[in-house]
Phi, psi and omega in degrees: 000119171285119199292142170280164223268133187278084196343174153309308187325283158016273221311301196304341166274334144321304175271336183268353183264306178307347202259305174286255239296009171256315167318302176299351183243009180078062187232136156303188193258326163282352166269342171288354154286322178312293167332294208268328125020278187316294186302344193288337198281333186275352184244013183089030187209109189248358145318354178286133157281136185212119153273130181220160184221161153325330180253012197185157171234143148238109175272116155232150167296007176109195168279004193263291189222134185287322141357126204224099195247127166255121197249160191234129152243126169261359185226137176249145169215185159235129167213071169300354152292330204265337210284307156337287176318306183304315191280326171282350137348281183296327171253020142274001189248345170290334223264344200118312236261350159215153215283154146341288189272014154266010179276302184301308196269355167263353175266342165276315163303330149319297171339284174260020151277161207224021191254156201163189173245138196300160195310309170326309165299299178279009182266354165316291174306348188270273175351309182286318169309301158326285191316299165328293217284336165302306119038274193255025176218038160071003181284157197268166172306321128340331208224003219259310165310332175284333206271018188257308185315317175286332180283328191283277174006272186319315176302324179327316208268001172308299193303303193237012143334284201284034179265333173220032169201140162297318210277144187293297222260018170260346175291319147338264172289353157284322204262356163275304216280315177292310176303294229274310127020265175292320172268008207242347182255298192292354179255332164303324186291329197117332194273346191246136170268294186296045206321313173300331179301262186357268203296328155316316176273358164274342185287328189328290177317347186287337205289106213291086187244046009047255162357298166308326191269309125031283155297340177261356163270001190251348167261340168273000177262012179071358149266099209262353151280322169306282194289321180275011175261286180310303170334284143343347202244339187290315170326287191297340147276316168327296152348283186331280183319298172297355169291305186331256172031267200291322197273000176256351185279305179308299176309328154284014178090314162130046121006122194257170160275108191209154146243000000 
């Protein structure tokens, strides 16, 4: 049956809703040009332009409508499910196989969806991840339950901070501070040996390693605000995190580190 030919309007909410959801979710930045590129294309208008930066999309179709569309984005996360779900989208829409509007309503469910693993899990994983990396940064077995209580610890408060501070790098240096906290009370009790192992490997989940690999991948694709943005903003949670750190170390009398 033949579909009618899909407005401007169409295409552009369409491309502007995959580019934030691939944005919002931790996709570089050049491929989320690419993405809303691609769909412009699949739908006949292969002339588009799109500029993203971490905090904004500037979408325009071209010669197809002179209209110019701006998105402002403020909340960043990692959901690389959701970022998946957008791209096979955009290549089933390369493929032919959906209309504007089943692209658009399946790219709003994708949007607003809230499914994922539940807090328990991922503070589990975390916690084990921790413990691994203790682990794997030569540290003893001994060290391996506390350093799971300190890792999980710390995400907790990642999590649920900015439920009550906004600012992204006070969640941060509150969830160093907790690991630094807590591990530093189980090697005084006794229950913990190694303070340094115990606080490297609890710190791992905080470490924005997503975020790095981004930026650098998004400055060897030449898009160097974007990678020199991301970079910064990765600089700066690092910081956090080891301000955490140094200041409970500090506070603790300048306590050495040892195992």
């Amino acid at each position: 049956m033949q579909q009618s030919a899909p407005n401007a309007g169409q295409i552009a909410k369409v491309c502007m809703l995959a580019g934030k959801i691939m944005l919002e979710n931790g996709a570089e930045t050049y491929r989320v040009e690419d993405t809303m590129n691609r769909i412009a294309a699949a739908y006949g208008v292969p002339n588009a332009h799109s500029f993203v930066t971490p905090t904004g999309i500037i979408f325009s179709l071209g010669g197809m409508d002179a209209s110019t569309s701006l998105m402002r984005i403020s909340d960043r996360s990692t959901d690389l499910r959701k970022v998946v779900m957008a791209n096979d989208i955009s290549r089933r829409i390369g493929r032919g196989e959906l209309t504007v509007e089943e692209a658009y309503e399946r790219l709003y469910k994708v949007d607003v969806s809230t499914e994922g693993y539940p807090t328990w899990v991922r503070l589990l994983v975390a916690a084990l991840a921790s413990g691994c990396f203790l682990i794997m940064f030569d540290g003893g077995w001994a060290d391996f339950v506390p350093g799971m209580i300190c890792g999980g610890a710390g995400y907790l408060a990642m999590l649920y901070v900015p439920r009550y501070v906004s600012i992204k790098l006070f969640s941060e240096f509150t969830a160093a501070m907790t690991v630094g906290l807590l591990a530093s009370f189980l090697v005084r009790t006794g229950l913990g040996q190694s303070l340094d192992k115990i606080v490297i490997g609890s710190i791992m989940p905080l470490v924005p390693g997503v975020l790095i690999t981004n930026a650098v991948r998004d400055l060897m694709a030449g898009h160097f605000v974007s990678g020199l943005s991301k970079g910064a903003e990765a600089f700066l949670t690092a910081f956090a995190i080891g301000a955490g750190i140094a200041f409970v170390l500090s506070f603790l009398g300048g306590e050495a580190i040892g195992g």
